[in-house]
C-alpha positions as CSV (number, residue, x, y, z in Angstrom):
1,X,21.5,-0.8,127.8
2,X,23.8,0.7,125.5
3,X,24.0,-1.3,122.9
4,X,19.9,-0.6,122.9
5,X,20.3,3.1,123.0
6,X,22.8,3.4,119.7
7,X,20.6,1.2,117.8
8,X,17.7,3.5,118.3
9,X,19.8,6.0,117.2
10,X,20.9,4.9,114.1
11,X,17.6,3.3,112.8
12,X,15.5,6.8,113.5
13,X,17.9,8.6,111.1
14,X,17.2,6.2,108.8
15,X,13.3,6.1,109.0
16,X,13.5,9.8,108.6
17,X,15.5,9.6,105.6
18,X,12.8,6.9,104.2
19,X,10.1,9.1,104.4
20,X,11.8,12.4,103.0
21,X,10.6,12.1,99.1
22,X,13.0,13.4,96.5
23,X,12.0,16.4,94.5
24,X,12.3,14.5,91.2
25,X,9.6,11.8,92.8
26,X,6.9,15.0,94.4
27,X,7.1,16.6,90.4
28,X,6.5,12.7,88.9
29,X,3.3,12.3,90.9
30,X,2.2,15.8,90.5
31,X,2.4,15.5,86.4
32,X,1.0,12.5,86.3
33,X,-2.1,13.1,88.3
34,X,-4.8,16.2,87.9
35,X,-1.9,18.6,86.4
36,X,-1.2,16.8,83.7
37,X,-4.9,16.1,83.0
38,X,-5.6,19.9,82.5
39,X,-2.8,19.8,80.1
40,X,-3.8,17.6,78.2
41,X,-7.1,19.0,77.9
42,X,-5.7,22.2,77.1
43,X,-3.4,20.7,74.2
44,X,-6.6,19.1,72.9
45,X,-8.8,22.3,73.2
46,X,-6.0,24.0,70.8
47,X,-5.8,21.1,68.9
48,X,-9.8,21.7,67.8
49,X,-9.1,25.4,67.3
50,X,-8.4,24.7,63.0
51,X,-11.8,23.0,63.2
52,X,-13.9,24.9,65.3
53,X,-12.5,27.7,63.0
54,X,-13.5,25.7,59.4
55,X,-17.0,25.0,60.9
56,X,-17.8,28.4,61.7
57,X,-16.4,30.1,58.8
58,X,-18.8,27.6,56.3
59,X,-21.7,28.8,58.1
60,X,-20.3,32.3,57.5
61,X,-21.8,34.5,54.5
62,X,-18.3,35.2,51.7
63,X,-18.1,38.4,52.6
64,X,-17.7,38.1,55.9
65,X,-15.2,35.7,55.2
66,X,-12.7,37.7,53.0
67,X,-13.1,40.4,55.1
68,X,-12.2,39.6,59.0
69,X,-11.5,36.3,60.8
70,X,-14.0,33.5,62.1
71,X,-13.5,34.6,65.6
72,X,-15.5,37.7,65.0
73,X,-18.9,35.7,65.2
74,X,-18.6,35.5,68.8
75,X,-19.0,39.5,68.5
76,X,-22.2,39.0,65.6
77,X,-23.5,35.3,65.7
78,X,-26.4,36.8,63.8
79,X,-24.0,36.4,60.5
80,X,-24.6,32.8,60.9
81,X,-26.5,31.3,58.3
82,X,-26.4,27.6,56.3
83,X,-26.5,29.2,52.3
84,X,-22.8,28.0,51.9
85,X,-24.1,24.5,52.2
86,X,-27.0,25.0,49.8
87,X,-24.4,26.4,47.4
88,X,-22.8,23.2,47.8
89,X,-25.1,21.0,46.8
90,X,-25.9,23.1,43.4
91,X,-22.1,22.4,43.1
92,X,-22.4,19.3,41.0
93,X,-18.0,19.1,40.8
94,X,-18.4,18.6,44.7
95,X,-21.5,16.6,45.0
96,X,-19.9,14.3,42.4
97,X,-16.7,14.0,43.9
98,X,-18.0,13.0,47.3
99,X,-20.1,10.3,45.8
100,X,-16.7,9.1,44.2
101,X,-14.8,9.5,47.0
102,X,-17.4,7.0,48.4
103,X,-17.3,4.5,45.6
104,X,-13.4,4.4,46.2
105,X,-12.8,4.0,50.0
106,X,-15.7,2.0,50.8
107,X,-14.7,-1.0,48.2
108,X,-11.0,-0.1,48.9
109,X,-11.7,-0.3,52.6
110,X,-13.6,-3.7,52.2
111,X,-11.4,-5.6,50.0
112,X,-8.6,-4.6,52.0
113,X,-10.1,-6.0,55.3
114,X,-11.6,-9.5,53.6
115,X,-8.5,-10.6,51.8
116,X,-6.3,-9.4,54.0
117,X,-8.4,-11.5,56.8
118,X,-8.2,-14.4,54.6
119,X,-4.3,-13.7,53.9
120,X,-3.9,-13.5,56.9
121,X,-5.3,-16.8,58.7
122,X,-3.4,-18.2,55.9
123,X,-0.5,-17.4,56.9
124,X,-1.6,-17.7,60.8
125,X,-2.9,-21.5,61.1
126,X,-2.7,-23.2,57.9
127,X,0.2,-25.2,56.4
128,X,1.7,-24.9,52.9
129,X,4.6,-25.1,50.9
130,X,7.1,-21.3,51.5
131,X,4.5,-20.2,53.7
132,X,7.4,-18.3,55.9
133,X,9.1,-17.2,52.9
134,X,5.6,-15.9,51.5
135,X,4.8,-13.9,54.3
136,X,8.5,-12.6,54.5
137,X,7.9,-11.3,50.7
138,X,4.9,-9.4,51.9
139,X,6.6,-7.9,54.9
140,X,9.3,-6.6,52.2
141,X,6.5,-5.1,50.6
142,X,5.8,-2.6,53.3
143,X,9.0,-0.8,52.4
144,X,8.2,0.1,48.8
145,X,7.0,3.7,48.4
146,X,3.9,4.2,46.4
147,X,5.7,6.8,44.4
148,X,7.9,3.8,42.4
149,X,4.9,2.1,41.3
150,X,2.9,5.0,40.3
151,X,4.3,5.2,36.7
152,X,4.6,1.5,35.8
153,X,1.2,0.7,36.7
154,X,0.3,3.9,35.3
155,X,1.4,2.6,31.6
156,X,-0.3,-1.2,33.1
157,X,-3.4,0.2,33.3
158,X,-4.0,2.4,30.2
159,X,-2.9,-0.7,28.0
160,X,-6.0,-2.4,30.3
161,X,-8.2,0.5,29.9
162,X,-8.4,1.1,33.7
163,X,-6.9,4.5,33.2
164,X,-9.0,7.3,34.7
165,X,-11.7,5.4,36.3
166,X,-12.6,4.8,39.2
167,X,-11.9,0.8,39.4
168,X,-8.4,1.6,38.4
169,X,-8.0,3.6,41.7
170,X,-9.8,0.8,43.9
171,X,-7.1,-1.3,42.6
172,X,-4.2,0.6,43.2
173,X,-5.1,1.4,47.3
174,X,-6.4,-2.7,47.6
175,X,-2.5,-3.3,46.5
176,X,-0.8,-1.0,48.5
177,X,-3.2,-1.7,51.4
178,X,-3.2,-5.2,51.6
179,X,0.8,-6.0,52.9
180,X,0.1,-4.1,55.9
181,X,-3.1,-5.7,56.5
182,X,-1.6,-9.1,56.0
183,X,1.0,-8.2,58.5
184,X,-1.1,-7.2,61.1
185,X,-4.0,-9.4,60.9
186,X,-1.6,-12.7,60.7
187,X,0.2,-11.4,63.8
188,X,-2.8,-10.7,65.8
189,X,-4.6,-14.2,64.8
190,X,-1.3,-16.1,65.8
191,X,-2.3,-15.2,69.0
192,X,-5.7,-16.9,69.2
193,X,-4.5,-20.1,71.5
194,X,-4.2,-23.4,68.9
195,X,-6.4,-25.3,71.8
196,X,-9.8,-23.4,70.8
197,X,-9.0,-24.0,67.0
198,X,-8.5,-27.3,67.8
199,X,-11.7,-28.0,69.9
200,X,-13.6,-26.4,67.0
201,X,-12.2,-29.0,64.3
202,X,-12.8,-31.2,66.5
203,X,-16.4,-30.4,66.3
204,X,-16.3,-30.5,62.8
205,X,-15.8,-27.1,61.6
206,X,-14.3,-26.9,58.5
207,X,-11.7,-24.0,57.9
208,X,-13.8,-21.6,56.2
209,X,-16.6,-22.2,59.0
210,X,-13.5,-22.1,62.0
211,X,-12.4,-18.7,59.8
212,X,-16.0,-17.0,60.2
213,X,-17.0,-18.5,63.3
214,X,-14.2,-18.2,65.7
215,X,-11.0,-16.5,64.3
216,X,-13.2,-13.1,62.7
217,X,-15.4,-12.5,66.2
218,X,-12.1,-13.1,68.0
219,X,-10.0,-10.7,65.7
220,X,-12.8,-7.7,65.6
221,X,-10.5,-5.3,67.3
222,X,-7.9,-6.0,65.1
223,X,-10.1,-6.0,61.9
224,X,-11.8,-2.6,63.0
225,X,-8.2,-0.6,63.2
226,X,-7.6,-2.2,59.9
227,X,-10.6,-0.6,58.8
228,X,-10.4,2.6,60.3
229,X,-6.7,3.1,59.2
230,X,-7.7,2.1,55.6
231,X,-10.3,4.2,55.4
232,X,-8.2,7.2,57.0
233,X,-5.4,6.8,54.4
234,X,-7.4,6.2,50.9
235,X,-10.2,9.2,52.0
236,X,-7.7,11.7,52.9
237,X,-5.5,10.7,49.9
238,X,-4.6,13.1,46.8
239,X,-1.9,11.5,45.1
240,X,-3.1,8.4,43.9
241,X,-6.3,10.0,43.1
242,X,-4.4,13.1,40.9
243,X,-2.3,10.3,38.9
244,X,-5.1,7.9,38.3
245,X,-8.7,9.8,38.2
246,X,-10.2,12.3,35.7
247,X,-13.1,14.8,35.8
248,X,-15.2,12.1,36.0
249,X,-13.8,9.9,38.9
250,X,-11.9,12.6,40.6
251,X,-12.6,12.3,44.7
252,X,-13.3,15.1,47.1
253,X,-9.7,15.9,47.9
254,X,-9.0,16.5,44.1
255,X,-12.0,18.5,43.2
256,X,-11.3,20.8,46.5
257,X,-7.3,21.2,44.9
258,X,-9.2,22.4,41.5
259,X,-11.7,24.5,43.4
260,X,-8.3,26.3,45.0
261,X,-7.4,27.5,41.9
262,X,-10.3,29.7,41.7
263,X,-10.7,30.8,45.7
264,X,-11.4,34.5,44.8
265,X,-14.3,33.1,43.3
266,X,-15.6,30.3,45.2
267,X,-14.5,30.4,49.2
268,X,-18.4,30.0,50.1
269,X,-17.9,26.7,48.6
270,X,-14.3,25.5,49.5
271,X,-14.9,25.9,53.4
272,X,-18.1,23.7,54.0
273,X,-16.3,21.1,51.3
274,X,-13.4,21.3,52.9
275,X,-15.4,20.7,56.4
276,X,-17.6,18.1,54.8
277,X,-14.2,16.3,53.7
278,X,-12.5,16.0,57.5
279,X,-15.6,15.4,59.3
280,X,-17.0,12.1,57.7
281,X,-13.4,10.4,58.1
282,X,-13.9,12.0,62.0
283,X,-17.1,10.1,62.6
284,X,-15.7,6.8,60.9
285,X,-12.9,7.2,63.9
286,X,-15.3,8.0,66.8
287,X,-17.5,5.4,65.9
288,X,-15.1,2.5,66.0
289,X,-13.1,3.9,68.7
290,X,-13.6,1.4,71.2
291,X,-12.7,-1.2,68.9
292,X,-9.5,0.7,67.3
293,X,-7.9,1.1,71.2
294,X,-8.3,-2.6,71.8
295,X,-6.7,-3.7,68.8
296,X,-3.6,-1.3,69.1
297,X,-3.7,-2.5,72.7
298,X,-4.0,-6.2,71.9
299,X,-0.6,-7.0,71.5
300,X,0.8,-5.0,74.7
301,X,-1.0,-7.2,77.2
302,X,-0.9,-11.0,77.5
């Protein structure tokens, strides 16, 4: 009858000491539920405040501009007005240098994704001589900066007569884009499982037909962050642009740098340019989202 008694009493201290919850464990459920939800949001709410603030100063008149901040159209919406884009289309240095800014990512984007695709299976599934040593030569790549190569290929391409145009600048982003798309795409297609190839040779699919039947529907995700990061980095890029475009190829990001130079003159036109510029690069992301989160998360779940 003792020994029953003490046992009792030393296992209900115990149970009670179970369900006391440490004040480190309470604060780790309470961020990661609803409070950190509404801080999240509120990061991303002042996250949008640079662009909420571009769009509604390029529907604003100049004058209003250089005279009191966007915020004041909550006070006088009535100042809102779309002449600043009409401006910009008379503006034939902008309207030009969107349509380059086109004619450079879109074939930079593509050529990026379709050798590096190929490069990539390659490397992946198919057997040659210094394959590993191949694909360890493009992973050095990844290292160089951009800035060593700009003035060798600079001289390279004014003895080809590339100089300045806007081929010349499709060239130099296919280049530097195409190690890291050989490196990811190879990576993610070693993962398809060799018993599906198989069963498709099997069939008698050759390996360009296995390629666009089977290993390109199965590496979409993969293929659309490839595309989305390309795109991304040779839209948004100046460099590359300033060293190897003139007047006549310049992109958007270049004409807007010239346009600084002059903003007493022209701020009706930098801000819906400037808004123009980050919102096409925006939609590109949000409409490939779904794809871009399933090929970062690819390789983080088996």
């Amino acid at each position: 009858m003792t020994t029953h008694t003490e046992r009792v009493g030393t296992t209900a201290p115990a149970e009670n000491v179970k369900a006391k919850r440490s004040l480190a464990a309470r604060l780790v459920e309470g961020v990661s539920g609803g409070l950190m939800r509404v801080f999240l949001i509120i990061v991303g709410l002042f996250w949008l405040v640079p662009t909420i603030g571009l769009l509604i100063s390029s529907l604003r008149p100049p004058e209003e501009m250089t005279a009191n901040g966007w915020w004041n159209v909550f006070a006088e919406p009535s100042q809102l007005t779309f002449e600043s884009y009409d401006k910009l289309l008379q503006n034939s240095d902008i309207t030009n240098s969107l349509v380059n800014t086109v004619l450079i990512t879109v074939p930079a984007t593509v050529l990026v994704v379709v050798v590096g695709a190929l490069a990539g299976y390659a490397f992946a599934w198919m057997e040659f001589p210094g394959r590993d040593w191949w694909f360890l030569g493009v992973v050095g790549l990844l290292v160089v900066p951009v800035q060593v190569a700009l003035i060798p290929i600079a001289e390279l391409f004014g003895k080809l007569g590339l100089f300045g145009s806007i081929f010349g600048v499709v060239l130099f982003h296919t280049g530097f884009g195409l190690p890291f798309a050989v490196f990811l795409l190879r990576n993610f297609f070693a993962e398809i499982p060799r018993e599906l190839l198989e069963a498709a040779r099997l069939d008698g699919a050759g390996e360009l037909r296995l390629f666009a039947r089977v290993v390109m529907p199965l590496g979409a995700p993969a293929i659309a962050s490839l595309g989305i990061f390309q795109f991304l980095w040779v839209w948004n890029d100046m460099l590359i642009a300033l060293v190897f475009s003139d007047s006549g190829s310049q992109p958007i990001t270049v004409a807007l740098q010239t346009q600084v130079r002059q903003f007493g003159n022209n701020i009706d036109v930098l801000a819906p340019g400037a808004f123009i510029s980050m919102v096409i690069p925006l939609a590109v992301f949000f409409a490939f989202q779904r794809q871009f989160v399933s090929g970062v998360m690819a390789g983080a779940v088996k």
